[in-house]
C-alpha positions in Angstrom: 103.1 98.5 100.2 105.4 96.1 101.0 105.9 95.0 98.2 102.2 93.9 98.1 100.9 96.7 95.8 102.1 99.1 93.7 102.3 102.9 95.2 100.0 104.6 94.0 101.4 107.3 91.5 103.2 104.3 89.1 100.8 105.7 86.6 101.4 108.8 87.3 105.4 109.0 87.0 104.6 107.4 83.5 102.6 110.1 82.1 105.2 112.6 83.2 108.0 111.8 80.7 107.4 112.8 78.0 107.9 110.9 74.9 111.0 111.0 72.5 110.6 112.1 68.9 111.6 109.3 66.8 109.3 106.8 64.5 109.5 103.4 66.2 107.4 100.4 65.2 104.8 99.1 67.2 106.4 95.9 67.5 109.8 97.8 69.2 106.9 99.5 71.2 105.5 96.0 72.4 108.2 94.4 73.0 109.6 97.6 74.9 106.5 97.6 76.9 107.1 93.8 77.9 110.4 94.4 79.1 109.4 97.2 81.4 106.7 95.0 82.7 109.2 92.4 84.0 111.3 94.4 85.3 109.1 96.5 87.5 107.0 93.4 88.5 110.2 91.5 88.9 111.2 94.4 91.8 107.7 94.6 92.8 106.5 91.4 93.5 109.9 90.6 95.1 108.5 92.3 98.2 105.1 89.9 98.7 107.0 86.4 97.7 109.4 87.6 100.8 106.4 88.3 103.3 105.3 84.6 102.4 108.6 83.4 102.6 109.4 85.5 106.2 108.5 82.7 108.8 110.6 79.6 107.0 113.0 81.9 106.2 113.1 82.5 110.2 113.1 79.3 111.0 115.7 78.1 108.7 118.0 80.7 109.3 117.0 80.7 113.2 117.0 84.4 112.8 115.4 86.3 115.9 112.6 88.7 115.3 114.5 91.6 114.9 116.9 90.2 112.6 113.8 88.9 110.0 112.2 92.5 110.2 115.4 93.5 108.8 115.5 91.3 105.7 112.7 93.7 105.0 113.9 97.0 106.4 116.9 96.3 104.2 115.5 96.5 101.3 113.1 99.1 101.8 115.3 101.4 103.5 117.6 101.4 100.2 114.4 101.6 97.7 112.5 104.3 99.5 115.2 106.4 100.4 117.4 106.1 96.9 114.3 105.8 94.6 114.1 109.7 93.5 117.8 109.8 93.1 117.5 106.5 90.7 114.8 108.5 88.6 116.8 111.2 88.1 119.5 109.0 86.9 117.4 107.6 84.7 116.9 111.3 83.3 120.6 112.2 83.2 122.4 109.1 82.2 120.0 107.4 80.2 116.2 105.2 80.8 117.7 102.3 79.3 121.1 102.4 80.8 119.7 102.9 84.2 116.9 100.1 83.8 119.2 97.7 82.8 122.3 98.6 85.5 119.6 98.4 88.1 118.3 94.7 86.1 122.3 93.9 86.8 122.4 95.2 90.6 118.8 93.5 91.4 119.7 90.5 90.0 123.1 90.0 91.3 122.4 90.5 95.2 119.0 88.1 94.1 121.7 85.4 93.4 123.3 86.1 96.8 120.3 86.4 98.5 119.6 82.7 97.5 123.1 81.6 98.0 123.2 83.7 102.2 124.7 81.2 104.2 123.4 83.5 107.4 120.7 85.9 108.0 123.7 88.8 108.0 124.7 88.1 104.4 121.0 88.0 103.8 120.3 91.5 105.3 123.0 92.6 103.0 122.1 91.4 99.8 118.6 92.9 100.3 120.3 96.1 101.1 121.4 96.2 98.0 118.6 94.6 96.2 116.5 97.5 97.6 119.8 99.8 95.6 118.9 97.9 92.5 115.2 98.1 92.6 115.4 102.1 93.1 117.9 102.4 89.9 115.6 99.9 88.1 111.4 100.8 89.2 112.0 104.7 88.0 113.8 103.9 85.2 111.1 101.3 83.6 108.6 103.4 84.5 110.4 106.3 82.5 111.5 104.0 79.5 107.9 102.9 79.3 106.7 106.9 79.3 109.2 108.2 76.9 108.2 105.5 74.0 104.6 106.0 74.2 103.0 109.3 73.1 99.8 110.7 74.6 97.9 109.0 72.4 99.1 105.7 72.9 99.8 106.1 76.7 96.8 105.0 77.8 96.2 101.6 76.6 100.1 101.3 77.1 99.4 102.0 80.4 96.4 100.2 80.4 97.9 96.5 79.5 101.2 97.5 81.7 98.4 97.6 84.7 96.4 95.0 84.0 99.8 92.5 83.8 101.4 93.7 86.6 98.1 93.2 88.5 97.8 89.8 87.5 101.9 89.1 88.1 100.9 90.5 91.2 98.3 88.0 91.8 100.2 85.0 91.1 103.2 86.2 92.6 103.1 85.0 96.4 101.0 81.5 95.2 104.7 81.2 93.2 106.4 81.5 96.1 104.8 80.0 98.8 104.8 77.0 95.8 108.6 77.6 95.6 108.9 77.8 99.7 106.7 74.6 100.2 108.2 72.4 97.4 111.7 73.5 96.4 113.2 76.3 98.8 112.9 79.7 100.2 116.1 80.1 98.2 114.2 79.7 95.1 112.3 82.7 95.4 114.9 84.8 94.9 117.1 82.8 92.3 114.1 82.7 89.7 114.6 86.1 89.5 117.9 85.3 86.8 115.9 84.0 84.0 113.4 87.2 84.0 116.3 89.4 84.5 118.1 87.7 81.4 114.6 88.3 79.3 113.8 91.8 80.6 117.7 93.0 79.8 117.8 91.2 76.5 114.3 92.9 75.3 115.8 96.7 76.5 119.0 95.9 74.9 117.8 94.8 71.4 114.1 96.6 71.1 114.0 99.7 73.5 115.6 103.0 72.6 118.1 105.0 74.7 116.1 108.7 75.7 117.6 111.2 78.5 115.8 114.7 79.8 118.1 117.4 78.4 116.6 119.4 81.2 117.4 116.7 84.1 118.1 117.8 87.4 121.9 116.4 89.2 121.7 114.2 91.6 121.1 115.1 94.7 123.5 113.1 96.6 123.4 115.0 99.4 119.8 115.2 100.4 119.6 110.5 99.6 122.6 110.5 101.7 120.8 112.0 104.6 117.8 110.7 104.0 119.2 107.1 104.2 121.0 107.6 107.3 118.3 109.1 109.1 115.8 106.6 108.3 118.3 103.8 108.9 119.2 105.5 112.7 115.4 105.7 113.3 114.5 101.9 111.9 117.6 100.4 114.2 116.7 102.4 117.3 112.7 101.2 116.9 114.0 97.8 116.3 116.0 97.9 119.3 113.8 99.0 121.4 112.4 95.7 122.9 115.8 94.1 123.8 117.2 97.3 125.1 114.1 99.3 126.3 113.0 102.7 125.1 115.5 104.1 128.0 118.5 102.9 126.7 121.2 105.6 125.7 122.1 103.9 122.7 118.7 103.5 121.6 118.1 107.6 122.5 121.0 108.9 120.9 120.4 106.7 117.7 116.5 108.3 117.4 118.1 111.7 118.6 120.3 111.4 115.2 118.2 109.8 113.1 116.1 112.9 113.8 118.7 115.4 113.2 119.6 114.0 109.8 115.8 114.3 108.9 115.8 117.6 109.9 119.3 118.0 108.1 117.9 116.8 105.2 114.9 119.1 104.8 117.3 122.0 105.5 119.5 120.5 102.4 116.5 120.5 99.6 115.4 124.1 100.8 118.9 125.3 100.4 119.1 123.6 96.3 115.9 124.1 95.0 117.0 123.4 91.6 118.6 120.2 92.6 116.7 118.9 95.3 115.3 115.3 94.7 112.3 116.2 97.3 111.0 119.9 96.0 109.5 121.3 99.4 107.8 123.6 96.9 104.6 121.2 96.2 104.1 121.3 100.1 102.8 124.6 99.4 99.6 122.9 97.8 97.5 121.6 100.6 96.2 118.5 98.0 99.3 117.7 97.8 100.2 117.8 101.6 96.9 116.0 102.0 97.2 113.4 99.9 100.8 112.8 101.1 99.6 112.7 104.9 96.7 110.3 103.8 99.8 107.7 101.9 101.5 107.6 104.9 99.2 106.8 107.0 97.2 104.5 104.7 100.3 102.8 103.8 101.9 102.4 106.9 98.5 100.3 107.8 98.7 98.0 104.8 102.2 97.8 105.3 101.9 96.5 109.0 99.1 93.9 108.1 100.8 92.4 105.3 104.1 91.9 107.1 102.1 90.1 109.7 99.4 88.6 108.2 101.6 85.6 106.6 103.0 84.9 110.3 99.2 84.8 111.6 97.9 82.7 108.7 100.8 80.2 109.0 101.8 80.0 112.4 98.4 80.1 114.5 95.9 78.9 111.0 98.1 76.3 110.2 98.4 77.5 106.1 100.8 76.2 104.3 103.3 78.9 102.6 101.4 78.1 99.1 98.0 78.3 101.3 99.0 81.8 102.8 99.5 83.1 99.3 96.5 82.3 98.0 94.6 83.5 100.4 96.1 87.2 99.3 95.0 86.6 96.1 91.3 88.5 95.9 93.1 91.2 97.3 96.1 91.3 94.4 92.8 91.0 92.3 90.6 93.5 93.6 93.0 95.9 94.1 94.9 95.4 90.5 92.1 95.4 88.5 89.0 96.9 90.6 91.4 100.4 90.6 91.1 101.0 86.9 87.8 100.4 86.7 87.6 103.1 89.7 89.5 105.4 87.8 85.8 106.3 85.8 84.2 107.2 88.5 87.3 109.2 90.2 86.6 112.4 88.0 82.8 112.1 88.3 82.7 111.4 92.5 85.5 114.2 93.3 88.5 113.1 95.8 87.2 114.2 98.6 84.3 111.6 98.9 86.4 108.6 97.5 89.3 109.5 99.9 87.1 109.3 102.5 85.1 105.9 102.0 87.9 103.8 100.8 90.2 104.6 103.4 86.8 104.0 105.9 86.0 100.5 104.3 90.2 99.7 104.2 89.8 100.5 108.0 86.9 98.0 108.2 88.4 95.2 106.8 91.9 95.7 108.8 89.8 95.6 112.2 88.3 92.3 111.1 91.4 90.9 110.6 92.1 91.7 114.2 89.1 89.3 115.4 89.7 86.4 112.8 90.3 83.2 113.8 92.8 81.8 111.7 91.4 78.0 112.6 88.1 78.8 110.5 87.5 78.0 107.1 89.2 80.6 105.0 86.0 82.2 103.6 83.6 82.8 106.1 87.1 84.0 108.0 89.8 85.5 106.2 88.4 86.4 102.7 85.2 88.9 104.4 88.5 91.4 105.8 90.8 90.4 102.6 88.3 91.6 100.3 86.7 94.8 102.0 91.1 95.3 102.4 90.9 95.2 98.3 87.7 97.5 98.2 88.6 100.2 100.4 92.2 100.2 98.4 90.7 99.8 94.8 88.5 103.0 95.9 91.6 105.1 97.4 94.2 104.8 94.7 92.8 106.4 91.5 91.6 109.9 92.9 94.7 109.6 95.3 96.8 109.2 92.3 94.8 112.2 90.4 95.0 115.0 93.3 98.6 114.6 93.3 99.0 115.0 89.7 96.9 118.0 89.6 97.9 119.4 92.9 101.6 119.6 91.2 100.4 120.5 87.6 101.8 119.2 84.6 105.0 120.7 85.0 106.1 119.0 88.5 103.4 115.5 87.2 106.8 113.3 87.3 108.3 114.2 90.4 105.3 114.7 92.8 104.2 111.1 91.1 107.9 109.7 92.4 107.6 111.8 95.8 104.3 110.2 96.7 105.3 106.8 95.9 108.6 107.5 98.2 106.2 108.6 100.9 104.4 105.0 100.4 107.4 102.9 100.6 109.2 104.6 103.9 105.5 104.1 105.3 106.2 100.3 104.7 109.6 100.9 106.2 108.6 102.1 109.2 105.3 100.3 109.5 107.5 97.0 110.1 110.0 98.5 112.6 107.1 100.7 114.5 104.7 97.7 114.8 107.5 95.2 115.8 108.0 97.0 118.8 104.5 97.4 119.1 104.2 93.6 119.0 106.8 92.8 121.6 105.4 95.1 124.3 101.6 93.2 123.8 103.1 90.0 123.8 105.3 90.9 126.7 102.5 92.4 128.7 100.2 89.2 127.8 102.8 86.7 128.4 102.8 88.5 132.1 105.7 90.6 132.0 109.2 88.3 132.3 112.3 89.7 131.7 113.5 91.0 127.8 115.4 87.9 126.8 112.6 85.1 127.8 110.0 87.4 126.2 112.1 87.6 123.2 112.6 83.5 123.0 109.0 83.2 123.5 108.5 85.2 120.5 110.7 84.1 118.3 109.7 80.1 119.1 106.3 80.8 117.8 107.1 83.2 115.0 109.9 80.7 113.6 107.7 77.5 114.2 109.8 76.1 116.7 108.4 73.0 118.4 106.4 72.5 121.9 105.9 76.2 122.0 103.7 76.8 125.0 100.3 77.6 124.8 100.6 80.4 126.6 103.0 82.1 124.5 100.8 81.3 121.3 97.6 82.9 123.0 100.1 85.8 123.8 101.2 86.0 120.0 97.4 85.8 118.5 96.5 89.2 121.4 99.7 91.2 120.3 98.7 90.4 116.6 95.0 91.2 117.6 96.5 95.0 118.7 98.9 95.4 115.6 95.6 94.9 113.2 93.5 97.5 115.2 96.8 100.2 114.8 96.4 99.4 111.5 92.5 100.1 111.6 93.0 103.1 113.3 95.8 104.4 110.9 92.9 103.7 107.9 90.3 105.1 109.8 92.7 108.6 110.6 93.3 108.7 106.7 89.8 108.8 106.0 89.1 111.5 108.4 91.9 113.7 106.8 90.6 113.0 103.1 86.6 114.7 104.4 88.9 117.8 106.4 92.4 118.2 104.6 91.2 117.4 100.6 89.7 120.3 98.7 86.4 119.6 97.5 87.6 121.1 93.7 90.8 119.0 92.4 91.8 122.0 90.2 95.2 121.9 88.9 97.8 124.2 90.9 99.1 127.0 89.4 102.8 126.5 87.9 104.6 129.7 89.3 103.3 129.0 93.2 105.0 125.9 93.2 108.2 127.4 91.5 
């Protein structure tokens, strides 16, 4: 995900609240159910409008390459790591208080995003736009759960998918429009009028719930999770100006690596409290499926943060152009998933997770041998769509082994555990596959010294003028070995849903995961 799709257990995080007892008309319902749907999409589709937005946003703010990955690391390092901590807020303090702090925390650094004079005060209002987005996703998400009972849940859930696909959809055409025609600034300063909408539906229509049973927030266990993650995403990124050798760049993964560590020490010493139960690791579904969202998702994570930069710079698409071409896979994947869901239960898991991963792998390594000069359907569309396939085929039994692998009782937090998986994967797909990048376009360009290489690169990922040819046929190989990663990391998920998913999906027993 990058922000291009939704993780996959959304659904699942829904239909593990459970819903509040009071009589509420279905027009409060409705109109609850809309504001939840702009908020989420609002956070969601924040994440694809940037990817568009990435290489004029580069060349505007004449960031390097290191500097744009982290106007996406930023916000995913904040979201992924904080995102269990903001749903048990939700559950403590309040669904509506928490969804509409988060609206006020998202909305505010969007303003200063738009208003960043420099790529720095940029990288740090996406910091704490990713802060917003985790208070703000898992409390929508919640709020939507607790005023819906289980017989209205699923056509609530049903019309919250089916917009949120088609927001999802339209979503990067918007902002390469906004990018093209009015401003890369725009794309995040249109997020005020939906935040004002969103906020005034929760405040007047939606009703306040809480889980008397809610967990406290495990402060401890986010705070070393965020600082281990962000030690490991600055030593990757550093890597090709400094060289994996470097002592700062080795004692920066040495302590990122000691807080991770740190931090799995801290949620098996407060089981009762900890925001990451290591508990459901005893199920081997849920281990599986886990394993598989990492991988998967660090693939699709890698291509789309790329993808814009090869459509744009080397095709020649316009930012509008390069959104649309994502479209049949916003499509396919938003509503080709639910209509997958039938078949989930009839197929088993282990077959589906299996072949979608397989066919996801198929389209990424065509996207390594595109030429970006071709017409768009006979050269980017064929990947795009097997891309939306292979995901439309994963998600819905990935989504179901997890919930049954945790049982009802654990439904909401393995849902919000999985979906945390999914977004570090995006988070470390983009600083991984950066470095990745730089040493094939380093070795192509034939080898010259860190800082030349690293002007080379960032004059043909920002657009820059006169760029040499060389240096372009350099940027289209390293692309070329960033899509076949990603092929591989599909390919390696599809192999571990045939030898790590067990073939019956029964639901795990409560008191082994206690």
């Amino acid at each position: 995900m990058i922000g291009f799709i939704r993780p996959p257990c959304d659904a699942g995080a829904i239909q593990g609240t459970p819903c509040f007892e009071m009589a509420l008309s279905q027009w409060r319902k409705r109109l609850t159910l809309a504001a939840t749907i702009l908020g989420s999409s609002m956070a969601f589709i924040d994440g694809s409008v940037v990817n568009v937005a990435l290489p004029k946003i580069q060349q505007a703010l004449r960031a390097d390459a290191t500097a744009t990955q982290w106007i996406v690391n930023a916000y995913l390092l904040l979201l992924g790591s904080l995102v269990l901590v903001g749903g048990s807020a939700a559950d403590l303090y309040g669904r509506r208080r928490i969804f509409v702090l988060g609206l006020m925390v998202f909305t505010a650094a969007s303003i200063a995003c738009g208003l960043s004079p420099n790529f720095t005060a940029l990288i740090a209002s996406r910091a704490v736009q990713g802060f917003g987005a985790a208070l703000l996703i898992p409390a929508s998400l919640a709020m939507l759960g607790a005023t819906f009972d289980e017989h209205e849940r699923s056509r609530a859930i049903g019309i919250w998918a089916g917009a949120g696909a088609l927001m999802s959809a339209l979503g990067p055409v918007l902002g390469g429009w906004l990018v093209d025609y009015v401003s890369w600034r725009a794309i995040f300063l249109i997020n005020v009028p939906l935040a004002i909408v969103a906020a005034g539906l929760a405040l007047c229509f939606a009703c306040e719930s809480r889980d008397p049973h809610a967990r406290q927030l495990d402060l401890t266990g986010a705070a070393t999770a965020a600082i281990g993650l962000a030690a490991i995403t600055w030593s990757v990124d550093a890597i090709p100006a400094s060289g994996f050798r470097d002592k700062a760049v080795l004692a920066q993964l040495a302590a990122g690596a000691v807080l991770l560590v740190l931090f799995v020490a801290v949620e098996a010493r407060q089981p009762e409290q900890a925001m990451m139960p290591l508990s459901l690791y005893r199920s081997r579904n849920f281990s599986a499926t886990n394993a598989q969202t990492l991988l998967l998702y660090f693939a699709l994570g890698g291509a789309i943060y790329y993808l814009p930069f090869g459509l744009i710079r080397l095709g020649g698409y316009s930012a509008t152009q390069a959104g649309a071409a994502l479209l049949p896979f916003a499509l396919i994947m938003g509503f080709g998933a639910s209509l997958m869901g039938a078949f989930a239960d009839r197929l088993g898991p282990r077959l589906l997770l299996t072949i979608g991963p397989i066919i996801a792998a198929c389209g990424f390594a065509m996207l390594a041998f595109v030429d970006f000069k071709q017409p768009y359907w006979v050269s980017v569309f064929p990947p795009i769509f097997l891309l939306g396939v292979g995901m439309a085929i994963t998600v819905p039994p990935l989504t179901s082994t997890v919930m049954a692998a945790a049982g009802k009782a654990h439904t909401g937090i393995a849902s919000g555990v999985n979906n945390a998986v999914a977004r570090v994967a995006g988070l470390l797909a983009v600083a991984g596959l950066g470095a990745v990048l730089f040493a094939n376009f380093s070795y192509h360009l034939g080898g010259p010294e860190p800082a030349k290489v690293s002007d080379a690169l960032n004059a043909v990922m920002s657009g820059q003028p006169g760029v040499d040819e060389r240096a372009i046929a350099a940027f289209e190989d390293a692309l070329r070995a960033i899509m076949l990663l990603t092929a591989s990391c599909a390919a390696l998920a599809g192999a571990g849903g045939q030898l790590w998913i067990e073939a019956n999906n029964t639901e795990a027993d409560p008191a082994a995961l206690s």
